[in-house]
C-alpha positions as CSV (number, residue, x, y, z in Angstrom):
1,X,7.0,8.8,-5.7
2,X,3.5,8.1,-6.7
3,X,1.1,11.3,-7.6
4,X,-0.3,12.9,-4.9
5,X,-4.4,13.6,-4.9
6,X,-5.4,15.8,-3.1
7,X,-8.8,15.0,-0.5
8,X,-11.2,17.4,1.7
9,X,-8.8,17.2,4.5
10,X,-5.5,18.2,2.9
11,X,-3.7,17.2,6.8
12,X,-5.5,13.7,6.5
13,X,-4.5,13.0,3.3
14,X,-0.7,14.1,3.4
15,X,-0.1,11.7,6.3
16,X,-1.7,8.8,4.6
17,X,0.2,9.5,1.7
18,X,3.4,9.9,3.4
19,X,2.5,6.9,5.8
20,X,2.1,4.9,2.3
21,X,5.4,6.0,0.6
22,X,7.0,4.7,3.6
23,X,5.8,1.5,3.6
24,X,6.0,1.0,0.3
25,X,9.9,1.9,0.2
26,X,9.5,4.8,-1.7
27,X,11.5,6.4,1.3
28,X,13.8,3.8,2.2
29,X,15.3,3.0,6.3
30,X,17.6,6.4,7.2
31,X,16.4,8.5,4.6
32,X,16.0,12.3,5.0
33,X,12.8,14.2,4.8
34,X,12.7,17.5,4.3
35,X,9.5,19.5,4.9
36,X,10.7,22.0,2.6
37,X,11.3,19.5,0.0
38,X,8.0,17.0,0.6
39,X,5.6,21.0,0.6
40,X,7.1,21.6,-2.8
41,X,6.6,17.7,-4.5
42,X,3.1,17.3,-3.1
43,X,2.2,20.9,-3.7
44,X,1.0,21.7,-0.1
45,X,2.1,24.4,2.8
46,X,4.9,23.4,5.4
47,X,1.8,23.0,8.1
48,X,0.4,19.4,6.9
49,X,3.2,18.3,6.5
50,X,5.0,19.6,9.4
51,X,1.8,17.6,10.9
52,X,2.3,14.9,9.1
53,X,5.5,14.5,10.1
54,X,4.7,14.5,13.8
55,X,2.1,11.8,13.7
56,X,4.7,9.6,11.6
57,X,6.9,9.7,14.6
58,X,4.0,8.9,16.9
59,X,3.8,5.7,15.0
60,X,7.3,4.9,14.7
61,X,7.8,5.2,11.4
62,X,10.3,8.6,11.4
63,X,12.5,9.7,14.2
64,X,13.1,13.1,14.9
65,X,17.1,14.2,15.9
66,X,18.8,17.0,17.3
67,X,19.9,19.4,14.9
68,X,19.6,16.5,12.1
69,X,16.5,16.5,11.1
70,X,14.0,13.8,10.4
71,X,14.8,10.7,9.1
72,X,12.6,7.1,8.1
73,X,13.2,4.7,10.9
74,X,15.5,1.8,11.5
75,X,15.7,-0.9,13.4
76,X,18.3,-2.6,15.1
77,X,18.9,-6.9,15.4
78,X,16.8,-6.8,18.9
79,X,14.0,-5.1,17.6
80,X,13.4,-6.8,15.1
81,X,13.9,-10.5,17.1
82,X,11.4,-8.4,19.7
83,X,9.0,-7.5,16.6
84,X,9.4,-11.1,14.8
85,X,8.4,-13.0,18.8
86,X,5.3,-11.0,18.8
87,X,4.7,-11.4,14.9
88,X,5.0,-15.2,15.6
89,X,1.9,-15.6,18.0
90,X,0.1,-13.0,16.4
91,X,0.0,-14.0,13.0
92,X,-0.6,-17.8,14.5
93,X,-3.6,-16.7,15.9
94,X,-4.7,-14.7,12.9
95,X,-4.9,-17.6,10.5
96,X,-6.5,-19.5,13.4
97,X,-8.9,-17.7,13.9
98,X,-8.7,-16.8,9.9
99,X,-9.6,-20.9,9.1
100,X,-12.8,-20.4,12.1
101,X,-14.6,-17.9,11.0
102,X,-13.9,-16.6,7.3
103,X,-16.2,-16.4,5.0
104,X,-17.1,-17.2,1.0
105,X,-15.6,-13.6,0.3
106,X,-12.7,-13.9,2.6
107,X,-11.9,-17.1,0.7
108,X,-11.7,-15.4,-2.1
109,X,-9.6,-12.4,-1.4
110,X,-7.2,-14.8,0.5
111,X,-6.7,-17.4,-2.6
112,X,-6.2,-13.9,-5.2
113,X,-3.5,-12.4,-2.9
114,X,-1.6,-15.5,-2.7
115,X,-1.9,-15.5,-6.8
116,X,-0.8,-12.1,-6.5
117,X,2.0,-12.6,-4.6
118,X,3.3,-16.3,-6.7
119,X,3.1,-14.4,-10.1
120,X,5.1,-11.5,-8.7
121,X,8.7,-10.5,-10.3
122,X,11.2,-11.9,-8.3
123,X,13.6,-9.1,-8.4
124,X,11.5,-6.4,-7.5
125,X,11.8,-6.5,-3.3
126,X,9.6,-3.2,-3.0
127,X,6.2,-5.0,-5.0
128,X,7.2,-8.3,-3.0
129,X,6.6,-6.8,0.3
130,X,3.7,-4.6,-0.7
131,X,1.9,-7.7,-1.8
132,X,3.4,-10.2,1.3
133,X,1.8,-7.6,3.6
134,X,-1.1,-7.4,1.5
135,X,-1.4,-11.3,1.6
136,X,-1.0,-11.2,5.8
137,X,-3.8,-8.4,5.6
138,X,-6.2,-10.5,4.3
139,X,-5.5,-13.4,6.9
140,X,-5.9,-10.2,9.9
141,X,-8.6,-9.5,7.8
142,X,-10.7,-12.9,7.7
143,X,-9.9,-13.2,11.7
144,X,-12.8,-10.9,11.8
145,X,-11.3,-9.6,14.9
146,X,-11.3,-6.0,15.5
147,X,-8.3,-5.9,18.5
148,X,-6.2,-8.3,16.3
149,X,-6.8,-6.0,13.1
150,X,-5.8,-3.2,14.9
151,X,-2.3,-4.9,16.5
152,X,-1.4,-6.2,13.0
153,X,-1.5,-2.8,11.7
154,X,0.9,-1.5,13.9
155,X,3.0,-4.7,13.7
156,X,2.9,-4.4,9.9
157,X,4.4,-1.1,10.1
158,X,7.5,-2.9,11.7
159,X,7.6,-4.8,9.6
160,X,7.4,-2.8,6.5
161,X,10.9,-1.4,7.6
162,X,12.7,-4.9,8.5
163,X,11.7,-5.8,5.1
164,X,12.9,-2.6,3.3
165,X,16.0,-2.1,5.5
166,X,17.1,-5.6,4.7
167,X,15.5,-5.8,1.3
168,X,14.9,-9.9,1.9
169,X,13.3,-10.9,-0.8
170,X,9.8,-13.4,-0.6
171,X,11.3,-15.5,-3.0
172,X,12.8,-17.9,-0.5
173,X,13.1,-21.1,-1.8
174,X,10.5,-21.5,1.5
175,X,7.9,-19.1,0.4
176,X,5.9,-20.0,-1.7
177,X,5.4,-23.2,-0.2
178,X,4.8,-21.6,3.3
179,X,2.2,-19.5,2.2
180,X,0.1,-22.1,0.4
181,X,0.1,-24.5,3.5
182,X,-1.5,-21.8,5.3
183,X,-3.9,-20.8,2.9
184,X,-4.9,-24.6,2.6
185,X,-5.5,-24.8,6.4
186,X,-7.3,-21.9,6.4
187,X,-9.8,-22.7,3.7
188,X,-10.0,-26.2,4.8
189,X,-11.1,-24.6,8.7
190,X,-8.4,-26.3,10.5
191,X,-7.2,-23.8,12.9
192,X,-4.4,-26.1,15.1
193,X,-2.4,-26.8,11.2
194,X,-3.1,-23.0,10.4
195,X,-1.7,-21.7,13.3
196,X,1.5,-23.5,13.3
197,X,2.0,-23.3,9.6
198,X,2.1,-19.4,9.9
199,X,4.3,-19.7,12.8
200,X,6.7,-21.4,11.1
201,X,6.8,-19.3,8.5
202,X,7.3,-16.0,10.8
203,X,10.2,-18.2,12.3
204,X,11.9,-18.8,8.7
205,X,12.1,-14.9,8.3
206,X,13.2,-14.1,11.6
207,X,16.1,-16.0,10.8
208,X,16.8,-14.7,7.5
209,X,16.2,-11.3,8.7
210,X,17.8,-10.8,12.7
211,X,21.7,-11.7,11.5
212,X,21.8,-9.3,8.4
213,X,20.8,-6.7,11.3
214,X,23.5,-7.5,13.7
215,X,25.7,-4.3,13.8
216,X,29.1,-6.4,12.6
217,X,26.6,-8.3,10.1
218,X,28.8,-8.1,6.3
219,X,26.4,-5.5,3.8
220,X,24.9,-8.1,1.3
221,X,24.8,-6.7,-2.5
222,X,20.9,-6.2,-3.1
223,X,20.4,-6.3,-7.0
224,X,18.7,-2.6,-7.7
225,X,14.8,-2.7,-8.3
226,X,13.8,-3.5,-12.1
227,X,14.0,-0.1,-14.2
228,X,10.4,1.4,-15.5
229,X,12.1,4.2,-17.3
230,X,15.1,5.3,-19.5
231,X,15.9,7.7,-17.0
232,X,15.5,6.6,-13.4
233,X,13.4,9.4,-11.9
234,X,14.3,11.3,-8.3
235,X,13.8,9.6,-5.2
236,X,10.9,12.7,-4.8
237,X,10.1,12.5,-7.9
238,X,6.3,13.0,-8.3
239,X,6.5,10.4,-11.6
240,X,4.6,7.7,-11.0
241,X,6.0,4.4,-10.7
């Protein structure tokens, strides 16, 4: 898990860190968290992160059971088709409105995070999905639309756990390809081709994604995440990775 720095507002800062770590993968869909455990790795009293806690399972990211504990979210097949519908029209109408209004410095973000994401190691599903979310952040982003930003962060969180809990690479022979057509609409300001070029490309995923979630869907074999270290460190490890 990455190092934790501590800011003014220890409560504030715990939940963002957590919030991150989940997101990231660093806690993985169905994992455990202890308080006890998370105080002692992040060096803080049981009271952030008791609070922490709480306003992760406002947002849906842990759930909290009887006599079990807490544990990171998962989601079932109809979810995620429910999450992947509303991720269709929503990212359409980002990159629509992304290819009306950005701007010189959108531009630029939005042509880096697509580099970002193409020179990527293809193994490594956790630095995929940070940087394919990062990539859709910048299209949310160049919407300049304030409701929109705020709906595709709490879609994003979604999926952040499809991705994680399926571990579906962005390496599809698809991708790549996908994601260039709708920068190229984008930049070029044509907001019909940009719409439909990220809705196609939501549709793609939701069809890799949905079966591997079906409850008698076969466990695929995921290939582990490339090694940084002799020694692989502790899932709460406070190494960074």
């Amino acid at each position: 898990m990455t190092e934790f720095e501590r800011p003014g507002l220890v409560r504030d800062g715990v939940y963002q860190h957590l919030r991150r770590a989940v997101l990231d993968g660093e806690f993985l869909p169905g994992a455990r968290l202890g308080e006890v455990e998370l105080g002692h790795l992040l060096g803080v009293s049981r009271t952030p992160i008791r609070e922490a806690i709480m306003r992760l399972t406002q947002d849906g990211l842990l759930v909290a059971e009887a006599n079990k504990g807490v544990r990171v979210r998962t989601l079932s097949a109809r979810e995620a088709q429910d999450t992947y519908t509303v991720r269709e029209e929503l990212d359409g109408l980002a990159a629509a409105l992304a290819a009306q209004h950005h701007t010189p410095d959108d531009a630029g973000s939005l042509e880096s995070a697509l580099a970002q994401l193409n020179a990527a190691q293809n193994t490594d599903y956790r630095e995929q999905t940070r940087l394919d979310l990062a990539f859709h952040r910048v299209i949310a982003s160049a919407a300049h639309n304030a409701a929109l930003s705020d709906l595709s962060r709490d879609l994003e969180q979604r999926i952040a756990l499809i991705k994680h809990q399926t571990r579906t690479y962005n390496t599809h022979p698809q991708t790549a390809q996908q994601h260039a057509d709708i920068v190229d609409a984008v930049l070029r300001r044509d907001p019909v081709r940009a719409r439909e070029a990220a809705r196609v490309h939501v549709r793609t995923f939701a069809r890799l994604v949905i079966p591997e979630l079906e409850p008698d869907a076969a466990p695929r074999q995921h290939p582990p995440p490339p090694r940084r270290a002799t020694t692989a460190p502790h899932p709460l490890s406070g190494e960074k990775k």
